[in-house]
C-alpha beads as a LAMMPS data file, in Angstrom:
LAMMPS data file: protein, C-alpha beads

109 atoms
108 bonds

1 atom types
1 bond types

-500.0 500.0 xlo xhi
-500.0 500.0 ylo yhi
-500.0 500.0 zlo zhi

Masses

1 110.0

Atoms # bond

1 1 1 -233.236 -397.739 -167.971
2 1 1 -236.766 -397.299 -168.881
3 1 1 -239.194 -398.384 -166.242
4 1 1 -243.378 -398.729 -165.797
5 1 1 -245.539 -398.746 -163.153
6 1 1 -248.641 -400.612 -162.961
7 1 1 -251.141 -400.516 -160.091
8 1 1 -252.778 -404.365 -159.600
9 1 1 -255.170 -405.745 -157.336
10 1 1 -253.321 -405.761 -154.050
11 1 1 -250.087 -405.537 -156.064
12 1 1 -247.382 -403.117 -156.898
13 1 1 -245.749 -404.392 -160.268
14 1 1 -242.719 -402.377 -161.661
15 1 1 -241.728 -403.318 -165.239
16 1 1 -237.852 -402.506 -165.924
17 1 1 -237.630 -402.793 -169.626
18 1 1 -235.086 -404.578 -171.243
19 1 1 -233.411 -405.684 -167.699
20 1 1 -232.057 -409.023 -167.306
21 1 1 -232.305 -411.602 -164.315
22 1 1 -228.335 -413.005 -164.101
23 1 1 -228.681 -414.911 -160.555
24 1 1 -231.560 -417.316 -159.970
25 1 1 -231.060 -416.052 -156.150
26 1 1 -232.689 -412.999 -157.220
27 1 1 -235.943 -414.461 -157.788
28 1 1 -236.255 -416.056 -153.943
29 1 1 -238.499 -413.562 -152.662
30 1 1 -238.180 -410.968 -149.494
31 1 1 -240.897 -411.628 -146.814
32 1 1 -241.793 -407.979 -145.056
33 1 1 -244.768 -409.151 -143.345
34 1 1 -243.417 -408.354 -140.095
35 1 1 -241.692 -404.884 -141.114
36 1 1 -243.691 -401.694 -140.725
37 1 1 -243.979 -401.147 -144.366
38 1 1 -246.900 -401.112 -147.102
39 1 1 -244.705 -404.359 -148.698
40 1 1 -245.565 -407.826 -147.273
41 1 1 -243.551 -409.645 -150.452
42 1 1 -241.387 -408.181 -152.785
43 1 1 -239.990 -410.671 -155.916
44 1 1 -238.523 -410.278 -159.380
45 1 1 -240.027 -412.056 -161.714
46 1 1 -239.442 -412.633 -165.859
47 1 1 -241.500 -410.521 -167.978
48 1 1 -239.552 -411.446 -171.989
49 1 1 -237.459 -409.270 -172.383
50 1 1 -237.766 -407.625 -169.254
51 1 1 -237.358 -407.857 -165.242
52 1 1 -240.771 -406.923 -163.283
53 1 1 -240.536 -406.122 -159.614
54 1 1 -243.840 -407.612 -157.778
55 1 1 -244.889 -406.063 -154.527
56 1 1 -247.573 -407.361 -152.446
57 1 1 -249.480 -404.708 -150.706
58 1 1 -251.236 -404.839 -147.603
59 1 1 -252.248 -401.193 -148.259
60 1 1 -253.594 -399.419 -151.291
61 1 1 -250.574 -396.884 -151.433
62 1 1 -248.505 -396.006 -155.098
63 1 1 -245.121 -395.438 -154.271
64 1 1 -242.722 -393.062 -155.855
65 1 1 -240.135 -394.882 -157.982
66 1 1 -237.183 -393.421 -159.118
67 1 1 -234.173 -394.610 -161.275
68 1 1 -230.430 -392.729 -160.983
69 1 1 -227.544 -393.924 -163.209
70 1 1 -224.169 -394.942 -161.951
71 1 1 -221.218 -396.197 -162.688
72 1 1 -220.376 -398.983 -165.495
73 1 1 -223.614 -398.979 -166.591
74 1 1 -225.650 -399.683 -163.584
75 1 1 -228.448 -397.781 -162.334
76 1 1 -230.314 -397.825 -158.932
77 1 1 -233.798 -397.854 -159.054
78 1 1 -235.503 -396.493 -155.801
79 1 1 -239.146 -397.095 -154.308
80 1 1 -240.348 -394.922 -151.480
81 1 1 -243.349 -394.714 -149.497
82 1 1 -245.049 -392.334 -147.347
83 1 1 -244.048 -392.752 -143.576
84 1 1 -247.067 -394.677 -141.412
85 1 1 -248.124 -397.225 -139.414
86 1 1 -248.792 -400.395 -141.654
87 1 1 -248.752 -403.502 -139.124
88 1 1 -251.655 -405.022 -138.185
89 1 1 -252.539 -404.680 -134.725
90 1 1 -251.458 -408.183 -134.366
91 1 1 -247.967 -407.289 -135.047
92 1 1 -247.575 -404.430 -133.801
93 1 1 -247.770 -405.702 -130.495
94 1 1 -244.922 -408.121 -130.795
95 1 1 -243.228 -405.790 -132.889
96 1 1 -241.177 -404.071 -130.246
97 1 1 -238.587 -401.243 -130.547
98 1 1 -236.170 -403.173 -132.263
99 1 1 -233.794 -403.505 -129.598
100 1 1 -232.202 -407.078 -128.757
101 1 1 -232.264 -408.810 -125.113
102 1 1 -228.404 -409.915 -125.246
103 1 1 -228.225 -412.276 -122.068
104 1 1 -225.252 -411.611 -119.280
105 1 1 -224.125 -415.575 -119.483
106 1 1 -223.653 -417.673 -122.278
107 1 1 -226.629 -419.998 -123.017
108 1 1 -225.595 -423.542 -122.473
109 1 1 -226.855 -426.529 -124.642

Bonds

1 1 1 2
2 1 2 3
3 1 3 4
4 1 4 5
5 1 5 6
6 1 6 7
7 1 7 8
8 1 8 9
9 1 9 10
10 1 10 11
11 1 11 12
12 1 12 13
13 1 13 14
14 1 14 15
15 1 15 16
16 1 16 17
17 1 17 18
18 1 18 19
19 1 19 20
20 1 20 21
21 1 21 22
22 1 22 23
23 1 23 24
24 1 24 25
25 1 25 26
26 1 26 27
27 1 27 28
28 1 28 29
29 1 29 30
30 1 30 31
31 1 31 32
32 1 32 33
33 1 33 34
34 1 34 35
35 1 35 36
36 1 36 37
37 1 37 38
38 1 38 39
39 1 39 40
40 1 40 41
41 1 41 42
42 1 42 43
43 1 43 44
44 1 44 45
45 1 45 46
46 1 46 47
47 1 47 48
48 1 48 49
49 1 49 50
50 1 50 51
51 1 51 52
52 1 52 53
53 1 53 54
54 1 54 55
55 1 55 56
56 1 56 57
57 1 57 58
58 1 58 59
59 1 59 60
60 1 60 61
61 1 61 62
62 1 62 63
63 1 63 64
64 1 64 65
65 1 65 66
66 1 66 67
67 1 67 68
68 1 68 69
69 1 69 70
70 1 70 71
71 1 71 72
72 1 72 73
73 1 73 74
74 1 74 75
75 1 75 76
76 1 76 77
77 1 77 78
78 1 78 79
79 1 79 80
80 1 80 81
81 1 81 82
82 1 82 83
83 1 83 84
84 1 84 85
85 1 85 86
86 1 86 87
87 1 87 88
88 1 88 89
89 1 89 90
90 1 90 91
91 1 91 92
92 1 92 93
93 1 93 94
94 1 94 95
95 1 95 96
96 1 96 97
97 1 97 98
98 1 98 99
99 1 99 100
100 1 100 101
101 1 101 102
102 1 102 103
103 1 103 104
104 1 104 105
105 1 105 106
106 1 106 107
107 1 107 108
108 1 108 109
């Protein structure tokens, strides 16, 4: 799978060439906002013949993108970014540790 990489305006936009969209689920896009990552909106768009992955920065980082082969034909295509603090100070405050509050007694209606 032959793949591009184009730096936008605020956006991350990864071409896979000649990569078709079978589900329309796979278009619904994946807020981040509230993760710690560069990524506030990822979505796959239609691009001809090919599949583009749009990412929505909120900072001005390229990541590395990498595609491995596997089985049946398939191939995983991987984005990484540098480790950091990307949340807004906003967020981060409500952000927590990621732990969960699980109360002792079931919550009644």
């Amino acid at each position: 799978m032959t793949h591009r990489v184009e730096n936008q305006q605020g956006r991350v936009v990864i071409i896979l060439e000649g990569v078709g969209i079978h589900l329309r689920n796979t278009r619904l896009p994946l807020e981040t906002r509230y993760f710690n990552t560069p990524v506030t909106r990822a979505k796959v768009e239609r691009r001809g013949r090919d599949a583009a992955l749009v990412l929505e920065m909120r900072s001005n980082i390229t990541p590395v993108v990498t595609v491995q082969p596997a089985e049946q034909g398939y191939h995983y295509l991987f984005v990484e970014f540098p480790a950091g603090n990307y949340l807004p100070a906003e967020l981060a405050g409500r952000a927590g540790n990621g732990s969960v509050t699980v109360p002792a007694e079931p919550i009644s209606n």
